[in-house]
N, C-alpha and C positions, 0 to 999 in steps of 0.2 A: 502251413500255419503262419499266420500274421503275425507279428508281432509290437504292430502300433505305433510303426518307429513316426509316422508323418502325424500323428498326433500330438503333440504335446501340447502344455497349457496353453491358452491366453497370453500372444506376448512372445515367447519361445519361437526359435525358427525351428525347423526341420534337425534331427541328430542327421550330420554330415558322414557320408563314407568316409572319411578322413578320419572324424573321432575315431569309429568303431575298427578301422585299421591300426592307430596307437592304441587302443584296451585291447587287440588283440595283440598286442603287444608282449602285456602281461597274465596273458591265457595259455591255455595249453588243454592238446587231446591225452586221451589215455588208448595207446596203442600196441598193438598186437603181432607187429608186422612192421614193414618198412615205411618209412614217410614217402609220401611223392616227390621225389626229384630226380632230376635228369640223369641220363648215364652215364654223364661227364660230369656229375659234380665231385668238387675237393671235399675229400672227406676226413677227419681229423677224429680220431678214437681213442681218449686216455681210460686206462684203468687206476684209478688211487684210491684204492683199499689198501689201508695200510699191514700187515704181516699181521701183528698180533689181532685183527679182525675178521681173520681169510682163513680162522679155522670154521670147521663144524660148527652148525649152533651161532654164526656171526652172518658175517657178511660173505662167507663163501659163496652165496647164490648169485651177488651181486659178479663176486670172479667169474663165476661160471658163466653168468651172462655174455660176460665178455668176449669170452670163447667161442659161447653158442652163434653170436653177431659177427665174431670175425669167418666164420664158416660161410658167412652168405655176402660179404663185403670185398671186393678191393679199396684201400685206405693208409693212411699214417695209422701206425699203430703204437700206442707208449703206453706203458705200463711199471709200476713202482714194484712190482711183483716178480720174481722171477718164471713166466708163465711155462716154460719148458722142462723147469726144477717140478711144479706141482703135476702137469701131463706126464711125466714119464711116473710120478706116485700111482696116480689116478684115471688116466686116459686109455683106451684103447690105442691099436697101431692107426689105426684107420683117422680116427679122431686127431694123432699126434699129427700122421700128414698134412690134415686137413689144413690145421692152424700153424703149423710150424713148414710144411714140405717148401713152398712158394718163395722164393727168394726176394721175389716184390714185393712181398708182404713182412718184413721180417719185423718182429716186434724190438722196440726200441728203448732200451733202460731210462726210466726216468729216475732222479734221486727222493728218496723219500723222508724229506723232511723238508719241513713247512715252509721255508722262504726260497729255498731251492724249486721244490716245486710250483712253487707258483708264479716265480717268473718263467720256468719253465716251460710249464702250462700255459700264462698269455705269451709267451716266444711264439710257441708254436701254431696259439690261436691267431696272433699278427702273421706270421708267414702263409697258414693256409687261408685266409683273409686276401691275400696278397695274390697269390695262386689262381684263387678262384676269380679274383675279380681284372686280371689278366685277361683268363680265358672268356671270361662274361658268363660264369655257371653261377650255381648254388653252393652255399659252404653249409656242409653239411657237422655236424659237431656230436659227438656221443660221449657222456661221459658216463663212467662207470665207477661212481662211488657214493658213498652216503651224501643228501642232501638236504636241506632244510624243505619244507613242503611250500615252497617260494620256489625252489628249483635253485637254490646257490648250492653250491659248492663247498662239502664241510672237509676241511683238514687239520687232522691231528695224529700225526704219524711222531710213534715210541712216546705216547703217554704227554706228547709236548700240547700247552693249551689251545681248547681248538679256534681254530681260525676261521674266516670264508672267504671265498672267491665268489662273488656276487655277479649277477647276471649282468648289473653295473658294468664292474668291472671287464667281462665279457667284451661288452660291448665297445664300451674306452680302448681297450684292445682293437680291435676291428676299426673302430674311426680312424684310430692316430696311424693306422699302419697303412689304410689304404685313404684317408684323406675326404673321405665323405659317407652318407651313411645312407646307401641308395644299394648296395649289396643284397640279393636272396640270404637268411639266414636259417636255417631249422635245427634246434639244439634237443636234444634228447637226455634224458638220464632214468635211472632208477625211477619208478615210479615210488612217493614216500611214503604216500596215504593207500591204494591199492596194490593187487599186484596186475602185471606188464610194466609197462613203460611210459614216463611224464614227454612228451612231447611239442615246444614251442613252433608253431609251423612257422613263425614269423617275426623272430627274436627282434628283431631292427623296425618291426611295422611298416615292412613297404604296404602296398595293394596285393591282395591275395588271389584278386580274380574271383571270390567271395562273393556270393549275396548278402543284402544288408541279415535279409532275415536269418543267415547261415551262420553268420557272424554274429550276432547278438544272442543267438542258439550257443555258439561256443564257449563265448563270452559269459554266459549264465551259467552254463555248465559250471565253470571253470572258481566259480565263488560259490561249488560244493552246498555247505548245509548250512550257512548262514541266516538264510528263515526257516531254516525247516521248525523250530515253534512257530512260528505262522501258518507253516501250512500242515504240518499237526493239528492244527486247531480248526484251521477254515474248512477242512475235510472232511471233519467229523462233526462238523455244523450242519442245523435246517439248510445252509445253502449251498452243501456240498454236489460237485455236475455227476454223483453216483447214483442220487436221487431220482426217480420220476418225479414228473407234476401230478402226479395222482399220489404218492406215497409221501411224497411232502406236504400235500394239504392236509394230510392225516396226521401230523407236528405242529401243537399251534406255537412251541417255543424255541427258540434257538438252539438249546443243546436237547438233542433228539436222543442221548443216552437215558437208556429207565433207569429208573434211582434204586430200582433193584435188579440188577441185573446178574444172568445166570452165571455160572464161570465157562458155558461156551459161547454167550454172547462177550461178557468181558477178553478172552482168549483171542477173540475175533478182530477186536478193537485195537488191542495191544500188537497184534502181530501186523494189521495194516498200518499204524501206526510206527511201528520199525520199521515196515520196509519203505515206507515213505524216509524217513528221516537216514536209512544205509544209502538209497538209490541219490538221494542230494551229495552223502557222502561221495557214491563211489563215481562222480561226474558221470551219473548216466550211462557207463558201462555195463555191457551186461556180463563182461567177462571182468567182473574189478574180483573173483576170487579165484581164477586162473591165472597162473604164473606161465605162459606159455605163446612160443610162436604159433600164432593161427593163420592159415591165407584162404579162408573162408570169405569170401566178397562179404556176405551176407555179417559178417563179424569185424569189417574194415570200419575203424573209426575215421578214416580220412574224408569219406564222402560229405561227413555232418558238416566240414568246412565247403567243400568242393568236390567236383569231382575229379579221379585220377586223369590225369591227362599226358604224365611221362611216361616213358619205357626203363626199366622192364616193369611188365604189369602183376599182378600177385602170384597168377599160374607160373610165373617162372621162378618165384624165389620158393614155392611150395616145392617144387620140382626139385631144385636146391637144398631144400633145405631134408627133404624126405622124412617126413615131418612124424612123429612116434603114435601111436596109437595113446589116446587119452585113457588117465588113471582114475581111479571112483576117488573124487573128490573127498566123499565121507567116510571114507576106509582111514586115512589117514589122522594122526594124532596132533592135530590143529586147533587152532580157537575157530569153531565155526563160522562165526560172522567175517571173518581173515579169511578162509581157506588157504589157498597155496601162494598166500600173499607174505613176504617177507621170510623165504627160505620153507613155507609147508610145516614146518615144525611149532612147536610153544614154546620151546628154546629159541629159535630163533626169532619167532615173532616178538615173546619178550624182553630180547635182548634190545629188536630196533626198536619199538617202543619206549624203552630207557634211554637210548640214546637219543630219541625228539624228546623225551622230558626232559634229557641234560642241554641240551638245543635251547629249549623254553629257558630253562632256568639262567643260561649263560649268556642271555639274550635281554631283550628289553629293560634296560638301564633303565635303575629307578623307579622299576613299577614294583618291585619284590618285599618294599619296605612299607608299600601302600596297601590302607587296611583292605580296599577292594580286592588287593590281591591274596590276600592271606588266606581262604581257602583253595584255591588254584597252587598256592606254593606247597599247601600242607600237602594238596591229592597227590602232585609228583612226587614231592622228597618222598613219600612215605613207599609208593610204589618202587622206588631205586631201591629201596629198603625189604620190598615184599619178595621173600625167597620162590615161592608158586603161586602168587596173582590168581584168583578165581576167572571166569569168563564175563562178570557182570562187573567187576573191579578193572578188568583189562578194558572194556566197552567205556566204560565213564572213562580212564584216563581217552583213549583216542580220541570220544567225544570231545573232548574236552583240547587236547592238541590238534585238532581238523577245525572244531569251530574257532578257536584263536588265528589259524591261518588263512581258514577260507574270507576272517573279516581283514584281513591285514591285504589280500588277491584284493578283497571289493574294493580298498581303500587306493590301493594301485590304479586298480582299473578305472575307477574315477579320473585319477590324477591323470593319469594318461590322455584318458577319451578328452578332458578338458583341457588340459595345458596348461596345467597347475605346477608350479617347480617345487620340488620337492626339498621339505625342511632339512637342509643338511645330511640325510640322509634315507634309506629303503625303514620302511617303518619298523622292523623288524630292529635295529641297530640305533635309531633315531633315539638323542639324547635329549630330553624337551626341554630342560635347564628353564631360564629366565626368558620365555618369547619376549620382544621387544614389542609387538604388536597385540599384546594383550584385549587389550578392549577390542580388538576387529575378532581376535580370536574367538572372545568369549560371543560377537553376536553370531559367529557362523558356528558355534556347536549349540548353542541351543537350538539350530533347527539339525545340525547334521546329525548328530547324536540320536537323535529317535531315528535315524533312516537306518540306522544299524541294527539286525536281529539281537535276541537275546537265544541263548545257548539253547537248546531243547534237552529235556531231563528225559530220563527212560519211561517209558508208558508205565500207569499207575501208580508213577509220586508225585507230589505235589511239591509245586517251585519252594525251596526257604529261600527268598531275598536275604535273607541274613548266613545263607551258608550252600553258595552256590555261583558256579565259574561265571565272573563278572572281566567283561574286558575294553575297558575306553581307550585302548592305545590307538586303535585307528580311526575312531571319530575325531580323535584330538590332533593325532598327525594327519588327518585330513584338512582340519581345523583352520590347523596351521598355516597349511598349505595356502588355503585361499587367504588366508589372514595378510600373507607372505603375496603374495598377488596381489591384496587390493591396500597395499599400505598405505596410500596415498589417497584412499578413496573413502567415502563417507560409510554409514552404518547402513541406510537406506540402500547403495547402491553392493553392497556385499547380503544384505538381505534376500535383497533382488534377484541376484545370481546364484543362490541357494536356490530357493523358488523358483527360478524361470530355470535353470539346467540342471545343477546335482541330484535334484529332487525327482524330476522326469525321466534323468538317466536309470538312477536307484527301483523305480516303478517299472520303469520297462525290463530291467532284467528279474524283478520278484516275477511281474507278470509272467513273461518268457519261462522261467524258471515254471512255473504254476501251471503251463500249459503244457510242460514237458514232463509233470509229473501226473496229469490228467489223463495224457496219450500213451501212457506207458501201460502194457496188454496187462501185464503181471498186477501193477498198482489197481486196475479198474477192476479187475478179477477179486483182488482182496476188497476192494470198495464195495463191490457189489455185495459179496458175500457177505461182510457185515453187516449192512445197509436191511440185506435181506433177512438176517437173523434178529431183526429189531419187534 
C-alpha cells in the first residue's frame, strides 16, 4: 500500500525520512512477544505497582506480567514489591525458580514512595544508558506499572498524590548521562488502552531501518480513533470501496441507508460501524482482547515496522516460554468489547478505567472549569461514583478517555515530525495561562483546529453539540507550538506553514489510517454484508 508520502500540495517538498523517524518517535506497536533487539542489549526492567494496587481486582495482572517477562529475560531487575513475599503466596516450586533460582538475575528492592522512586528510576535509566551505549547495543527499557495512555509513567505509591515520570523525562535521563542522543532506544510498558503490551521501538527517534510507507502505517496506527467519526460516516456513504459500480449506480444519494430500515439491516450497520471505530481504537491489533504472550509469526506486531533481523528469533522465546494452551475468551466474566484486557475481570477492568478517569481529571490544567468541558467532567466524576457501570456506560467512558489521548499522540506526532518546540510542556500537563503570541496563535488554530477529529458517539445516536466529549487541548497546544516557532514571523508566512505541512501531514495519516481500515479482512466482510443487506 501507498501511502502518498511524495505528493503533497503545491509548493510542499517531499515528507522527509527524518520527519517520519521523530513522529516515530511518539508512536508505539501493541506487542505480543518480544521487541527486536540484539542479544546483547542492556536491559533495564522496573516493576512500580504500588502494594495497595497488587491485590485482586487491581493491578496484580500488571505484577504478574512482570514475572511472566522475567521468565524469558536476562536483565536489571527492580521492583517496589516484595516479588518473593507474593511467589511463595502464589507461585508454584517451578515458577519460584524460574524468577528467583538465577543469582544474575536477582531482583532488586526499589523504595516506594514517589521522590525516592524516581530518582531512583532515572538512576538507573542513566546507568543502563551508559552501559549500553559502552557496548554500542540497544537499551532496552520495560516498565511495569500503570501508565497514562501517552505511555508516562504514573506514580502514587500510600495514597501520596499522583505524579509522572514522563517519556520527557526518560529521555533527559539518557542525554545527560551519556551526552548525545544517537542511542538504540525500545521502551515497553503495560499496554493502557488494550490488552499486551505499549511498545516504543524508537524512544530517541534514530532511523529504524523502516520504510517510509511502514512508518507512516505505524505512525497512523498509533493516533488510534481520532477520525473514526470520519470514517463512520465515509463508509457507510454512496462512496464507500465496499460498494460495486453496479450497486452504487443503483443510489442516486449520498446516504444509501433506507429510511425504513429493518432491525437486521439497522443490526448490520451498527455492528460494522463498531468494529470500525474498536479496530481505530485497538491500533489495528488483532490480538487488542488477548492478554497474552503469543510467538505466533503470523500475530508478530514487529514486522508492520520492519522486519526482525536480531537473534534470538520468536521460535526460541516460544520455546521458552512453553507457552499455555489458550482460554475461551467468552467464558470469562469481562466487559466484552475488553476481553482479557486489563486483568480479564470487570473488577478489574473497572478499576483501570477509574484510574485513567482520575488521570484525566488530575491532568489538563484549566480545562475542568471550561464550559466545553463540563460534560466530559460530569461522564468521569460520575463513573468513580458508579458502584457496577453497565457495558454501554463503561464504552462511552473509554471512548471517551482513548479519543482524548489518541488527539493529544496526533498532536505530539505533528510536533515531532515538524520541529515544533513544544509549549512549556507534553500536552497532557501544558498550562496554557497567558500565550504571549496570541494573534499568531489565533491565525494557526483557525486552520489547525478543523484538522482534529471530533469524538465518534456509539451507532444510532445522534451527535448533541450541546452535551457531548469536546476537546481543544491539542489543537491549541498545537497552536501554540507553531505560534511559538513563528513569533517573529508574519500572519501570511504561519498561514503558509499550516497549508503547505501540518495540513499534508494530518491527510496522510487520515488517509493511511482509511486504507488500513479498508484492508482489514474482518472490516470488508462486515462492509460487505451490510452493503448487501441494503
Amino acid at each position: 500500500m501507498r501511502s502518498n508520502l511524495q505528493a503533497p500540495p503545491p509548493g510542499g517538498g517531499s515528507i522527509e525520512t527524518s520527519m517520519l523517524d521523530a513522529a516515530l518517535s511518539e508512536s508505539s506497536l501493541i506487542v505480543h512477544n518480544p521487541p527486536d533487539i540484539p542479544v546483547n542489549a542492556e536491559i533495564l526492567s522496573v516493576c512500580g505497582v504500588a502494594e495497595e494496587n497488587a491485590a485482586p481486582g487491581t493491578y496484580d495482572y500488571i505484577v504478574l506480567d512482570f514475572i511472566a517477562w522475567k521468565v524469558l529475560f536476562h536483565a536489571n531487575w527492580f521492583s517496589t514489591l516484595d516479588i518473593s513475599k507474593l511467589l511463595a503466596a502464589h507461585g508454584d516450586d517451578k515458577l519460584k525458580n524460574q524468577v528467583l533460582g538465577n543469582s544474575r538475575d536477582q531482583i532488586v528492592h526499589m523504595p516506594a514512595n514517589t521522590r525516592d522512586f524516581k530518582t531512583g528510576f532515572l538512576n538507573q535509566v542513566a546507568a543502563r544508558a551508559r552501559a549500553a551505549d559502552a557496548r554500542k547495543t540497544t537499551l532496552f527499557i520495560m516498565v511495569f506499572a500503570p501508565v497514562t495512555p501517552e505511555q508516562d509513567i504514573c506514580v502514587d505509591f500510600n495514597s501520596e498524590k499522583m505524579s509522572f515520570i514522563t517519556i520527557d523525562m526518560i529521555r533527559d535521563a539518557i542525554q545527560n548521562a551519556i551526552g548525545h542522543t544517537k542511542l538504540p532506544v525500545v521502551f515497553m510498558t503495560a499496554s493502557p488502552l488494550t490488552a499486551g503490551w505499549m511498545c516504543n521501538p524508537s524512544l530517541l527517534g534514530l532511523p529504524t531501518g523502516a520504510s517510509e510507507d511502514n512508518m507512516i502505517r505505524v505512525i497512523s496506527q498509533s493516533c488510534g480513533a481520532v477520525f473514526a467519526d470520519y470514517f463512520m460516516n465515509v463508509f457507510t456513504k454512496r462512496g464507500t470501496p465496499f460498494l460495486t459500480d453496479e450497486q452504487r449506480a443503483k443510489f442516486r444519494y449520498d446516504d444509501i441507508t433506507p429510511i425504513w430500515s429493518t432491525d437486521v439491516q439497522t443490526n448490520a450497520l451498527h455492528q460494522f460501524q463498531r468494529a470500525i471505530h474498536e479496530l481505530l481504537e485497538h491500533r489495528h491489533t488483532m490480538l487488542a482482547r488477548r492478554h497474552n504472550l503469543d510467538f505466533k509469526p503470523e500475530n508478530d506486531a514487529w514486522p508492520c515496522l520492519r522486519p526482525r533481523n536480531s537473534r534470538p528469533l520468536l521460535g526460541f522465546w516460544g520455546v521458552k516460554w512453553n507457552e499455555p494452551e489458550e482460554t475461551d475468551i467468552d467464558k470469562v466474566d469481562h466487559f466484552s468489547f475488553l476481553g482479557e484486557a486489563f486483568g480479564n475481570s470487570r473488577v478489574s477492568q473497572v478499576f483501570h478505567l477509574r484510574y485513567l478517569a482520575r488521570i484525566e481529571l488530575a491532568t489538563c490544567p484549566g480545562d475542568w472549569a471550561l464550559n466545553g468541558a463540563a460534560f466530559t467532567k460530569e461522564l468521569l466524576s460520575k463513573f468513580l461514583l458508579t458502584a457496577e457501570p453497565d457495558e454501554i456506560y463503561v464504552k462511552r467512558v473509554f471512548d471517551a478517555i482513548e479519543f482524548r489521548a489518541s488527539s493529544m499522540t496526533l498532536a505530539h506526532i505533528l510536533a515531532k515530525a515538524l520541529d515544533l518546540p513544544f509549549p512549556g510542556a507534553r500536552c497532557r500537563y501544558w498550562d496554557e495561562g497567558n500565550s504571549k503570541q496570541y494573534n499568531r496563535f489565533q491565525t494557526a488554530f483557525a486552520v489547525v483546529h478543523n484538522l482534529f477529529g471530533k469524538i465518534a458517539v456509539l451507532p444510532g445516536e445522534i451527535r448533541n453539540e450541546m452535551k457531548c466529549v469536546k476537546f481543544f487541548r491539542p489543537s491549541r497546544w498545537l497552536s501554540t507550538a507553531i505560534a511559538k516557532k513563528f513569533e517573529n514571523s508574519s500572519d501570511v508566512e504561519i498561514q503558509k506553514f499550516v497549508e503547505v505541512k501540518v495540513a499534508p501531514l494530518v491527510k496522510n495519516i487520515r488517509q493511511t489510517q482509511f486504507d488500513l481500515v479498508k484492508e482489514n479482512k474482518a472490516i470488508a466482510c462486515l462492509g460487505m454484508g451490510w452493503v448487501g443487506g441494503l
